[in-house]
GUSE-758994 format. One record per residue (C-alpha): x negated, y negated, z negated; chain; residue number from 1; residue in three letters. Coordinates in steps of 0.001 Angstrom, whole numbers, plus 500000, padded with zeros to 6 digits. Example, Ala and Ser with C-alpha at 12.3 -4.5 7.8 and 13.67 -1.06 7.14 Angstrom:
REM residues 2
<<487700 504500 492200> 'A' 1 'ALA'>
<<486330 501060 492860> 'A' 2 'SER'>
REM end
This chain:
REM residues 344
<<624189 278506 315049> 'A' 1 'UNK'>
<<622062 275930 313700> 'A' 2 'UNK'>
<<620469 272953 315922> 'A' 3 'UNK'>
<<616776 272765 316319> 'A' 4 'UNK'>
<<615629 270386 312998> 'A' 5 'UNK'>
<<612191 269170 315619> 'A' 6 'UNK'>
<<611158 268794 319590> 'A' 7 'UNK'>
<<608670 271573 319201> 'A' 8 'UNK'>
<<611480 274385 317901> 'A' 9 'UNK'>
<<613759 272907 320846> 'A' 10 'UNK'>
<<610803 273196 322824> 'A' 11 'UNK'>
<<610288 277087 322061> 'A' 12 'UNK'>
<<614180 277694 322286> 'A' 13 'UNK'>
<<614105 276058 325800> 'A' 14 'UNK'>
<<611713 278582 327026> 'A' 15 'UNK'>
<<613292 281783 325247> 'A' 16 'UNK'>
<<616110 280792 327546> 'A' 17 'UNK'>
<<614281 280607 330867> 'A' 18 'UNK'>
<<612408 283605 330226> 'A' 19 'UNK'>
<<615918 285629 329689> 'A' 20 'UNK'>
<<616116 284509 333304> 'A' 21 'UNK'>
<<613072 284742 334727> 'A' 22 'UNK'>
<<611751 287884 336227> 'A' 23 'UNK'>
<<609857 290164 334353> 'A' 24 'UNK'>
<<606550 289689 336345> 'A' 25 'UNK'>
<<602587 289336 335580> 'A' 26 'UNK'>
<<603153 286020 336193> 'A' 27 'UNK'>
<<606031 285022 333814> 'A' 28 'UNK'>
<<603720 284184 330837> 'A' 29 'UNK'>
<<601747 281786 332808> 'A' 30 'UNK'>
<<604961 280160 334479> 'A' 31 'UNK'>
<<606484 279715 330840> 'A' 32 'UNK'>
<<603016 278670 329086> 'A' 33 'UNK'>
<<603149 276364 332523> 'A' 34 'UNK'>
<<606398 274623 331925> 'A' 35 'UNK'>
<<605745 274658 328197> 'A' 36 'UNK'>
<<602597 272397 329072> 'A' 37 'UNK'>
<<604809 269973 330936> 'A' 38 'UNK'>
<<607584 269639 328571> 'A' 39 'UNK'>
<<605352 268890 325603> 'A' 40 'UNK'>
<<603087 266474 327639> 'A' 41 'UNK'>
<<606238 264653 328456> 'A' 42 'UNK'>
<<607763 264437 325060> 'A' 43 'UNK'>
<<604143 263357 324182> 'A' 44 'UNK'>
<<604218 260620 326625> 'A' 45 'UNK'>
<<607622 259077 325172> 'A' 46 'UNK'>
<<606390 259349 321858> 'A' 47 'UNK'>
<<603578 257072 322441> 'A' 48 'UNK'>
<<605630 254779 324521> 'A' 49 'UNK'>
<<608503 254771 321418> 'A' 50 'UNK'>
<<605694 254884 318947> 'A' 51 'UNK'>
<<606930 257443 316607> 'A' 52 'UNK'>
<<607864 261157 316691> 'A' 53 'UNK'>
<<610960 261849 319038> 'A' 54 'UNK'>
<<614208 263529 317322> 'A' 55 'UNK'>
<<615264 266912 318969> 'A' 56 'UNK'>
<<618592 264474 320237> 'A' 57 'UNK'>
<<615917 262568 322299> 'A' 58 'UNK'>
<<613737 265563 323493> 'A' 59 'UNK'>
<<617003 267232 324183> 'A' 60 'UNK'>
<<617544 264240 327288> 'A' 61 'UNK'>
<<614133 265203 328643> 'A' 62 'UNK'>
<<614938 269608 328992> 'A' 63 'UNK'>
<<618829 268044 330138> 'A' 64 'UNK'>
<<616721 266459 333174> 'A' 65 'UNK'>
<<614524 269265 333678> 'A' 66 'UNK'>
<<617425 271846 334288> 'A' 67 'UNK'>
<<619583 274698 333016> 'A' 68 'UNK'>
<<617580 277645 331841> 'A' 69 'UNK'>
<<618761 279970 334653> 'A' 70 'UNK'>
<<618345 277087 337178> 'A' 71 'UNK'>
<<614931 276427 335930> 'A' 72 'UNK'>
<<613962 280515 336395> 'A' 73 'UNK'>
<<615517 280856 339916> 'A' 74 'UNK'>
<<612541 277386 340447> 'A' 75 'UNK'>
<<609596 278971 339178> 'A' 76 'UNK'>
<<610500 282732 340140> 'A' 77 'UNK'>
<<610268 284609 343792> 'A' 78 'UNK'>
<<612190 282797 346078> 'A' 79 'UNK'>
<<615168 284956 346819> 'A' 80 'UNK'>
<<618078 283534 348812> 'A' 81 'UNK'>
<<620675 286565 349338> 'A' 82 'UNK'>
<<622597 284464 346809> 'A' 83 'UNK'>
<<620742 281144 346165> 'A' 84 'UNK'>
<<618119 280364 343978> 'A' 85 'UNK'>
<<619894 278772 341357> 'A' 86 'UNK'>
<<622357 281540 341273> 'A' 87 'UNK'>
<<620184 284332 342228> 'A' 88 'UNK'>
<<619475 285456 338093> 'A' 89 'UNK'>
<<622619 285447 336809> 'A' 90 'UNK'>
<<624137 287432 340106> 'A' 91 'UNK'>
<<621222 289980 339856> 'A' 92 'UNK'>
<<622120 290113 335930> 'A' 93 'UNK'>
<<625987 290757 336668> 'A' 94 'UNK'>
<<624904 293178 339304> 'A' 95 'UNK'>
<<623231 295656 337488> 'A' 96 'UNK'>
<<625377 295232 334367> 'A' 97 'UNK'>
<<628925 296610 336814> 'A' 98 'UNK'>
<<626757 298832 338689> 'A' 99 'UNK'>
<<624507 300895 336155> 'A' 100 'UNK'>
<<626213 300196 332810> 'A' 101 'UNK'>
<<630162 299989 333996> 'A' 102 'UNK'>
<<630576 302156 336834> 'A' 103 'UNK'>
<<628212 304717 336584> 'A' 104 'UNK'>
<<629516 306276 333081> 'A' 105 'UNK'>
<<632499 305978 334179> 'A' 106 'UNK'>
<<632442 308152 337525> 'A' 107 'UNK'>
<<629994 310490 334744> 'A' 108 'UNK'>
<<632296 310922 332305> 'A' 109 'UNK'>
<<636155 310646 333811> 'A' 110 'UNK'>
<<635917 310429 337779> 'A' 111 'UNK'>
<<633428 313897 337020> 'A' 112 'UNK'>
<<635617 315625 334848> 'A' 113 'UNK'>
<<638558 315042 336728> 'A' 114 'UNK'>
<<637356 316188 340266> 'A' 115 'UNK'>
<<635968 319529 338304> 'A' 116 'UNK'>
<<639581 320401 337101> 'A' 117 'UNK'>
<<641300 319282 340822> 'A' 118 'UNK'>
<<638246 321821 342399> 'A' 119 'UNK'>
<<639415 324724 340330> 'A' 120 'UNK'>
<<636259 324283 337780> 'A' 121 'UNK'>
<<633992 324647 340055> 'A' 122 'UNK'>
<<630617 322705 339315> 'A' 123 'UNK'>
<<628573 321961 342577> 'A' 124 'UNK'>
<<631920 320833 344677> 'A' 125 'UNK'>
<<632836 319031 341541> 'A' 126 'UNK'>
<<629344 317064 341598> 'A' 127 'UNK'>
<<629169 316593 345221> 'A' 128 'UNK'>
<<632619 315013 345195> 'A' 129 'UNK'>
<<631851 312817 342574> 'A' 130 'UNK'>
<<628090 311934 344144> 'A' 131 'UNK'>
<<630046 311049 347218> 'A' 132 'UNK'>
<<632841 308636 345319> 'A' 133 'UNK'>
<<630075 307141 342986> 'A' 134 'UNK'>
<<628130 305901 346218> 'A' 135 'UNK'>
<<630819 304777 347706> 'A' 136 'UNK'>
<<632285 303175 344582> 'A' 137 'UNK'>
<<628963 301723 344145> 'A' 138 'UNK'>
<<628948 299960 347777> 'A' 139 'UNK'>
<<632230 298553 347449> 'A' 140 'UNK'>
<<631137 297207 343305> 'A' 141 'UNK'>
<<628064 295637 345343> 'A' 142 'UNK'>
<<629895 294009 347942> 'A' 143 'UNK'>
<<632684 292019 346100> 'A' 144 'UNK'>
<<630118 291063 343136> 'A' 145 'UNK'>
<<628008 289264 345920> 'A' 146 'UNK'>
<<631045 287994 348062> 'A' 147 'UNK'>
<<631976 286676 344342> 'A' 148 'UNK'>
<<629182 284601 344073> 'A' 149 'UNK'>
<<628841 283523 347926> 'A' 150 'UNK'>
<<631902 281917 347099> 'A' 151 'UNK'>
<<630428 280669 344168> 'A' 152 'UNK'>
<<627466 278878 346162> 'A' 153 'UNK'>
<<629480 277316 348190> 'A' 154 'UNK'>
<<631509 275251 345653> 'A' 155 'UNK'>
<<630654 273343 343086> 'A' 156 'UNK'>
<<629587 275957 340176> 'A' 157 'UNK'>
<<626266 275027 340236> 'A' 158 'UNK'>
<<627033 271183 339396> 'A' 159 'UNK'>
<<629106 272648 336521> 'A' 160 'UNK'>
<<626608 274891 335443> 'A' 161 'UNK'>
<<623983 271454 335077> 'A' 162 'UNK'>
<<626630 269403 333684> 'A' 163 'UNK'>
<<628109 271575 330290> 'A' 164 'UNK'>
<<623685 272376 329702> 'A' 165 'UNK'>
<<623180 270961 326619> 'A' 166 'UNK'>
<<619798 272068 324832> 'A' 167 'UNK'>
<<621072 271397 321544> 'A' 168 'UNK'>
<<622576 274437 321823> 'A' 169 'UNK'>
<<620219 277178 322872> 'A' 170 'UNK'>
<<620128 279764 320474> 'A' 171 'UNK'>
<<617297 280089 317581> 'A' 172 'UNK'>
<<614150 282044 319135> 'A' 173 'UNK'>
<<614179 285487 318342> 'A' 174 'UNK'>
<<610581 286419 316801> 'A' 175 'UNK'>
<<609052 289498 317889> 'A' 176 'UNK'>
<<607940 292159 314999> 'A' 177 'UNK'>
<<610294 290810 312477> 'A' 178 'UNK'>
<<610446 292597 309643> 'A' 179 'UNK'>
<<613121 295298 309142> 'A' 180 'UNK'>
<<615932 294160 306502> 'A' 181 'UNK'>
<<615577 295679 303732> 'A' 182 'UNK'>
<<619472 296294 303232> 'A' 183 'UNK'>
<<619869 297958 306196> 'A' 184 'UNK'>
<<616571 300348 305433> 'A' 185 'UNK'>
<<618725 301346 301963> 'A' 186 'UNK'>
<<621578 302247 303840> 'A' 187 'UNK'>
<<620103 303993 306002> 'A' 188 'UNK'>
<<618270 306276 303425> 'A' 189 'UNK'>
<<621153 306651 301398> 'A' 190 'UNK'>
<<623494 307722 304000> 'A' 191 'UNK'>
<<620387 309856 305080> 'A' 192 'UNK'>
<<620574 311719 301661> 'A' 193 'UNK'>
<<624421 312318 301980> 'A' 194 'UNK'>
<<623639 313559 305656> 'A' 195 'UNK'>
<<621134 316217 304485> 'A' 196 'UNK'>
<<623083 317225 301350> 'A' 197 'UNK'>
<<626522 317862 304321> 'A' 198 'UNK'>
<<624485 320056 306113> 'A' 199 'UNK'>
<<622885 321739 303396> 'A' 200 'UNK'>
<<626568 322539 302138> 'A' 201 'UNK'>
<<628212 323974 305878> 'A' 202 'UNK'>
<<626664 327468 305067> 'A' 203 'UNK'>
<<628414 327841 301962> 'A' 204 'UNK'>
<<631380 325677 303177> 'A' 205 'UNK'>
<<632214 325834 306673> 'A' 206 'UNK'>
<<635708 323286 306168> 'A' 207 'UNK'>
<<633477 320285 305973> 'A' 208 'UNK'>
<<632983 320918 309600> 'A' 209 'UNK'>
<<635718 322745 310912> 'A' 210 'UNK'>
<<638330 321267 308909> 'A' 211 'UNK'>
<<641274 324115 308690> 'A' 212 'UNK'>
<<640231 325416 311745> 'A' 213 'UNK'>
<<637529 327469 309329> 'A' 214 'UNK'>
<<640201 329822 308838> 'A' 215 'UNK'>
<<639735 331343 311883> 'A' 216 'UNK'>
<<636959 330066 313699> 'A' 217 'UNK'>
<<633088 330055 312254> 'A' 218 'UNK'>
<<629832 328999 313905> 'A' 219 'UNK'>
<<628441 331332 316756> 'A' 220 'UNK'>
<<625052 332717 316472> 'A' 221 'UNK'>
<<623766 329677 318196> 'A' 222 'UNK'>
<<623813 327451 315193> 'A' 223 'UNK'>
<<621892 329868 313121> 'A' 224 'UNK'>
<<619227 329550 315378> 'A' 225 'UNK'>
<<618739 325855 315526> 'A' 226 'UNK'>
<<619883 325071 311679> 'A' 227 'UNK'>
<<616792 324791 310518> 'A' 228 'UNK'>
<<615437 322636 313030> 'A' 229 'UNK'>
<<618288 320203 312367> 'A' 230 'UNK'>
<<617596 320227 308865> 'A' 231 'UNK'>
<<613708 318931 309794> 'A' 232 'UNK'>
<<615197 316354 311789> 'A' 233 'UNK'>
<<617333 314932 309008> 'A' 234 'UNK'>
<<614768 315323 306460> 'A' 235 'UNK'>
<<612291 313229 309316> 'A' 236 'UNK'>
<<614707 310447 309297> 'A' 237 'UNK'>
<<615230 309985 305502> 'A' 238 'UNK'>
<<610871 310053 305586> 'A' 239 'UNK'>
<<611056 307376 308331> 'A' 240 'UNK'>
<<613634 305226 306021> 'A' 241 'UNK'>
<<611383 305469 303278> 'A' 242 'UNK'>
<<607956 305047 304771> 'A' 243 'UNK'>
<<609607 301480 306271> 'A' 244 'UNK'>
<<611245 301013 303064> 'A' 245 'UNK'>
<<607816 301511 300883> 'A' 246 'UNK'>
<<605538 299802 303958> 'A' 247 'UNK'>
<<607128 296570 305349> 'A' 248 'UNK'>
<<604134 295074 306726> 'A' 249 'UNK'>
<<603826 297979 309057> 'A' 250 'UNK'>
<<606022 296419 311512> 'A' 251 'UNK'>
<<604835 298826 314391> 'A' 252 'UNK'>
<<606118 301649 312016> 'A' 253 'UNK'>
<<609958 301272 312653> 'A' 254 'UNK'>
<<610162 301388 316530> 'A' 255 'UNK'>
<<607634 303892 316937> 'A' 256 'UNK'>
<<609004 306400 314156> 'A' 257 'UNK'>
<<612336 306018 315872> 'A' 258 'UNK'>
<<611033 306329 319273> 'A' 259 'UNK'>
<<609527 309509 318236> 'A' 260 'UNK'>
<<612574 310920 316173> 'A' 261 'UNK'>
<<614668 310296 319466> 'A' 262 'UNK'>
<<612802 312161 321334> 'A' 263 'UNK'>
<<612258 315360 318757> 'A' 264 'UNK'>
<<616426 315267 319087> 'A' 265 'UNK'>
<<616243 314914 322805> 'A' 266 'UNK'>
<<614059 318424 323209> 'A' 267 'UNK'>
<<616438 320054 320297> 'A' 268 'UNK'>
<<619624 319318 322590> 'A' 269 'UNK'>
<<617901 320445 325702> 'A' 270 'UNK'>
<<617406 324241 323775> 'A' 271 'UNK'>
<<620776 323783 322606> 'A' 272 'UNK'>
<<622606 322952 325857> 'A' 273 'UNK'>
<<620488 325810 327962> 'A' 274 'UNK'>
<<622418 328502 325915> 'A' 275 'UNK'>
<<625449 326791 325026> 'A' 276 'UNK'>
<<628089 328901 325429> 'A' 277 'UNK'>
<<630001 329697 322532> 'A' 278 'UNK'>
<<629594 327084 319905> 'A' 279 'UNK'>
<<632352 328903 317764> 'A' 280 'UNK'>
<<633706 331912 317832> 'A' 281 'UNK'>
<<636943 333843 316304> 'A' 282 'UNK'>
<<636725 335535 313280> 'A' 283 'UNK'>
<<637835 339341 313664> 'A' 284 'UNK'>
<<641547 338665 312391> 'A' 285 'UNK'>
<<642206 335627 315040> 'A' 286 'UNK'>
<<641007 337392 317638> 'A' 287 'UNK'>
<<643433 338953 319469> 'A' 288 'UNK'>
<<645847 335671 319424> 'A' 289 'UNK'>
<<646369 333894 322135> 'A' 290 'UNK'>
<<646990 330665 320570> 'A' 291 'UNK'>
<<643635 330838 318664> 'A' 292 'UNK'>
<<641744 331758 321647> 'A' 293 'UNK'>
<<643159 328256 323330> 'A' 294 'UNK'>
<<642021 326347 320549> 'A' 295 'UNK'>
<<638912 328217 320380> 'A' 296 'UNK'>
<<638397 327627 323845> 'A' 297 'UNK'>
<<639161 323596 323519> 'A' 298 'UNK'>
<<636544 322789 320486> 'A' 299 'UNK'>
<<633950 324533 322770> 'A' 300 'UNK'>
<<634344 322428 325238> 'A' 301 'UNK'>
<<634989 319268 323188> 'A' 302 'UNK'>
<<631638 319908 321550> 'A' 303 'UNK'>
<<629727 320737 325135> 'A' 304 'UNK'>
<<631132 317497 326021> 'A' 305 'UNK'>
<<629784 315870 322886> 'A' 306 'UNK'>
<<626460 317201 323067> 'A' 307 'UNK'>
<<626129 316445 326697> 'A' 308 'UNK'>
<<627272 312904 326193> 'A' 309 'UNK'>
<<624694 312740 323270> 'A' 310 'UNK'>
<<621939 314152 325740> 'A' 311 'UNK'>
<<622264 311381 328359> 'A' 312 'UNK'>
<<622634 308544 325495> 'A' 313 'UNK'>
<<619155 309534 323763> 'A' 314 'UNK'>
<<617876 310069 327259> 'A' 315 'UNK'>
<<619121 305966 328292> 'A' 316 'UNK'>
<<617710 305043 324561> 'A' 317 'UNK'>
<<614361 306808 324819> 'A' 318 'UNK'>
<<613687 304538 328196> 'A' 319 'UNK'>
<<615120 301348 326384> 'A' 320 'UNK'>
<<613472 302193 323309> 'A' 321 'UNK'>
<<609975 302935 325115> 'A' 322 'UNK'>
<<610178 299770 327072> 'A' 323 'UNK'>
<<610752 297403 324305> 'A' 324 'UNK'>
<<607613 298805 322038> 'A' 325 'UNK'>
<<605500 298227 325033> 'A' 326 'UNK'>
<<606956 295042 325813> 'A' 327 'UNK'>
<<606131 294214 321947> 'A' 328 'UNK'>
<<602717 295675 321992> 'A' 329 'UNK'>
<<601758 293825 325062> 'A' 330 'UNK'>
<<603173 290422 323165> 'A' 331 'UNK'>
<<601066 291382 319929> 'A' 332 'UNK'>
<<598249 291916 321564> 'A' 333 'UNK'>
<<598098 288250 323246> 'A' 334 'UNK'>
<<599054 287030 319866> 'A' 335 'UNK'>
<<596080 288871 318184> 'A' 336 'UNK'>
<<598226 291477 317028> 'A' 337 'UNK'>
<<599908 291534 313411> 'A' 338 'UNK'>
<<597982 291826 310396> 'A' 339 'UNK'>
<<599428 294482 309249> 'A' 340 'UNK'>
<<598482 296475 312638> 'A' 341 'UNK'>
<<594711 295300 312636> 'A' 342 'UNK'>
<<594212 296740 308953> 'A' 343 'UNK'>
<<595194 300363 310113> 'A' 344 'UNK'>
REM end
């Protein structure tokens, strides 16, 4: 990580960090263009006094004295003392991180399959059971993350926190609307291309896909409905690879095209999953074995598993994914918006 080369990139680094930490408000923009103010019109004032242009070593003694990023946020956002205020961001950050990205796919996808096998398969006592441990589970989480960091108040973590800051070592500011690299636009299309040509091939040649299970197993009639429309939504992502490859400047293009892709794949799984059972079926020969209709029976379930697991990570992307390109539009539009967006 390189070290800012002036006071004004330290500056701009500085309040990247406090606005990680700051709530997402109406108000944070004016806070951080507030504080931005301040810190310049201090470095300012030292430079006249020193009469020359401060290094970023010297600016770096005035942001030490102003404060730690997250203590700085917990200053200038809504006072909230569950926790404390300086500790308030970083316990709100941890909180949501165990609750909604640890423990909640994990009572999904092992407390929920487990408590459907121990009810004898049987779905809504399956999901109430696991409703009922995932609250709980979710209580308890709650509770020893915020007795963790009452004990934290009350010692000297804070002072620690103020004494390693150094703002020499805040991380390069991240520009919104970058360009897309080109490299990984190529790769992309090219393993696009080899995508398409698989799928074009599993008609003819059902082993790339089945592996020596083709011997006795072969898609169910469900596939032959919905090949076609995964073909059109392989073909739309090697046309959203090129169109960013051939139009760089477009720099709306790339989150919008994917955006829209994930949501085309999002409606194909929901026709997929409402008539999903069988995804492969015996061939007349294997039919009457036993040991075939086991394995038959496991690769359904492995791919329902799959597809349902694919389901609820487009659904978490879409919301992500939706967020951020309104989060960048609203920043391009108080920037003036790109060029490349006003010639359209």
């Amino acid at each position: 990580m390189s070290k800012p080369k002036n006071p004004t990139e330290l500056v701009d680094r500085y309040l990247q960090a406090v606005r990680f930490w700051l709530p997402k408000t109406q108000q944070q923009e004016e806070l951080l263009t507030e504080l931005g103010d301040d810190l310049r019109s201090q470095i300012e004032a030292e430079e006249e006094e020193l009469g020359r242009p401060m290094t970023a070593e010297e600016a770096s003694a005035i942001l030490k004295r102003c404060g730690a990023p997250m203590v700085v946020a917990s200053r200038l956002g809504p006072k909230q003392y569950l926790i404390g205020p300086a500790l308030f961001p970083i316990y709100w950050f941890v909180l949501k991180m165990v609750l909604f990205w640890i423990l909640v796919p994990v009572f999904i996808f092992i407390v929920g399959p487990a408590n459907w096998a121990n009810n004898g398969k049987d779905w809504g006592m399956a999901a109430l059971q696991t409703f009922g441990d995932l609250w709980s589970g979710l209580f308890i989480a709650a509770g020893i993350v915020t007795l963790v960091f009452a004990i934290l108040e009350r010692t000297s973590a804070q002072a620690a926190i103020a004494c390693k800051f150094d703002p020499l070592t805040l991380p390069s500011v991240q520009r919104i609307g970058r360009k897309p690299s080109a490299l990984k636009t190529v790769c992309q299309l090219i393993f696009g291309v080899f995508g398409l040509v698989w799928l074009l091939l599993i008609p003819n040649y059902p082993v790339l896909i089945l592996g020596p299970a083709a011997a006795f197993l072969h898609a169910a009639p469900v596939w032959h409905k919905f090949y076609i429309p995964i073909l059109l939504l392989s073909a739309l992502s090697l046309a959203r690879s090129g169109f960013t490859l051939a139009k760089p400047q477009w720099e709306w293009f790339p989150p919008v095209a994917e955006l829209v892709q994930a949501v085309f794949t999002l409606i194909l799984l929901n026709f997929i999953l409402e008539g999903w059972f069988p995804f492969v079926v015996l061939t007349e020969a294997a039919k009457n074995s036993v040991q075939y209709i086991k394995v038959a029976a496991i690769v359904n379930v492995s791919i329902l598993l799959s597809l349902a697991g694919a389901w609820l990570g487009l659904s978490i992307a879409i919301v992500i994914q939706l967020w951020q390109l309104m989060t960048n539009l609203r920043k391009w539009r108080r920037a003036g918006q790109p060029a490349s967006l006003q010639a359209q």
